[in-house]
C-alpha positions as CSV (number, residue, x, y, z in Angstrom):
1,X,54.8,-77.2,-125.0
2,X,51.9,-75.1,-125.1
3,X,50.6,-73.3,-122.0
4,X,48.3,-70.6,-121.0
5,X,49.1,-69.2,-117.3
6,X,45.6,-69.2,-115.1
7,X,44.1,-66.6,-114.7
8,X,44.4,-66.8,-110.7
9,X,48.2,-67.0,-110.7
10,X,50.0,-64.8,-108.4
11,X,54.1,-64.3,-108.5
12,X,54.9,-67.2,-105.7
13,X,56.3,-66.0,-102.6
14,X,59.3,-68.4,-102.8
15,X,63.2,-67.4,-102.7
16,X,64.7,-67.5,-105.5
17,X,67.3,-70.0,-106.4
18,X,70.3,-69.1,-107.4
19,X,72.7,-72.4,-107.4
20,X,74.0,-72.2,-103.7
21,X,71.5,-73.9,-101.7
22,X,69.9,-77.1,-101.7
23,X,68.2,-77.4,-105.3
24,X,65.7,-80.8,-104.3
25,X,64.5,-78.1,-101.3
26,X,64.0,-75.3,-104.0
27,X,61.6,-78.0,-105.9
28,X,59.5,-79.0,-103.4
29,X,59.0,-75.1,-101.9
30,X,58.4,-74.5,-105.8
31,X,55.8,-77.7,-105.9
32,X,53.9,-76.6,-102.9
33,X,53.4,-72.9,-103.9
34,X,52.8,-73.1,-107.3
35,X,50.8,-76.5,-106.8
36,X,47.8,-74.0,-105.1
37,X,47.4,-72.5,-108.8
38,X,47.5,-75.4,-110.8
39,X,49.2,-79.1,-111.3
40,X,49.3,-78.5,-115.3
41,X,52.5,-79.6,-116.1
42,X,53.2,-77.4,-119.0
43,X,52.4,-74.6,-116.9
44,X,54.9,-76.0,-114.0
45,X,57.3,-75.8,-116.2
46,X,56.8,-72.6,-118.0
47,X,56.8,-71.0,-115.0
48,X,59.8,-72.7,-112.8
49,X,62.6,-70.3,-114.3
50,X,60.7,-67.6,-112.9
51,X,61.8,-68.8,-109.8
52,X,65.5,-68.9,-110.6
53,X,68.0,-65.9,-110.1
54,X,71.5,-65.1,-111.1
55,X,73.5,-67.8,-113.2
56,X,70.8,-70.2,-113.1
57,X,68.7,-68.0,-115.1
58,X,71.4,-69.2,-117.9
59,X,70.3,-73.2,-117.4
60,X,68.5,-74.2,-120.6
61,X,67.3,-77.8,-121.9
62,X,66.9,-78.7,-125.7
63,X,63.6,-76.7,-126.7
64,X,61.1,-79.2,-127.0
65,X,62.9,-81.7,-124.5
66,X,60.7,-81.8,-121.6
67,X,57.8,-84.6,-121.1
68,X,56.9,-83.6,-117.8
69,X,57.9,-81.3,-114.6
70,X,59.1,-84.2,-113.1
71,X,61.3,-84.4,-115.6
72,X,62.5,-80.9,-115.3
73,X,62.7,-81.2,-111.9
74,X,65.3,-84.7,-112.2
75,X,67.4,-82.5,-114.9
76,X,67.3,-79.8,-112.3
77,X,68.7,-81.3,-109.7
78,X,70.9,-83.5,-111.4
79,X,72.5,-80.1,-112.5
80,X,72.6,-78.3,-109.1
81,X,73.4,-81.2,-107.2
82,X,77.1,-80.2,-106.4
83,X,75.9,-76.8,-105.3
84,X,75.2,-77.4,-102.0
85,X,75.9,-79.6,-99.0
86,X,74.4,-83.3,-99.9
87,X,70.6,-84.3,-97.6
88,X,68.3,-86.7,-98.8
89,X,65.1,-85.1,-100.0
90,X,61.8,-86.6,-102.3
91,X,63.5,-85.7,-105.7
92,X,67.4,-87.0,-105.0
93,X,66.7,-90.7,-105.7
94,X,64.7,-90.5,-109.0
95,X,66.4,-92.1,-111.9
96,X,68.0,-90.3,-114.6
97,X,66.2,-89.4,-117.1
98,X,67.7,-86.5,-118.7
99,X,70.1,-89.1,-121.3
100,X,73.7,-89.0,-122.2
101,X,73.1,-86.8,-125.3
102,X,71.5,-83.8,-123.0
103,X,74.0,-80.9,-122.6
104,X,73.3,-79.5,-118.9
């Protein structure tokens, strides 16, 4: 995916996550900042592993493999869901959609 970053973007003012807190919270503080710059998908998902730190700077998908952020953001949670204490938030009950061949 191709993207060019706007040229109003600003570093969001969002923690940074760094696998020990709720990742579906992390999406939707993500989603809500970065949403006032732009809903471009590519560009939501160029820019999302700016706001990771530590060993989930290391999380990677197959180049090439994302579709969509919503997409990213199922894969995402899918692989940060044990890091944290279980609540129901927007993004815990979308279906799979990161396939058995994925390795994340």
């Amino acid at each position: 995916m191709e993207a060019t970053l706007p040229s109003n973007r600003k570093n969001l003012t969002i923690e940074k996550y760094d696998g020990t807190t709720d990742p579906y919270e992390h999406l939707d503080v993500y989603i809500t900042q970065a949403s006032l710059y732009t809903t471009d998908d590519v560009v939501l998902c160029r820019v999302f592993q700016m706001s990771l730190k530590g060993h989930t700077l290391h999380w990677r998908l197959p180049p090439n493999s994302m579709d969509s952020f919503d997409t990213l953001a199922t894969c995402f949670g899918i692989q940060f869901a044990t890091s944290w204490a279980h609540q129901s938030t927007s993004y815990k009950n979308k279906g799979n959609h990161c396939g058995p061949s994925w390795n994340i």
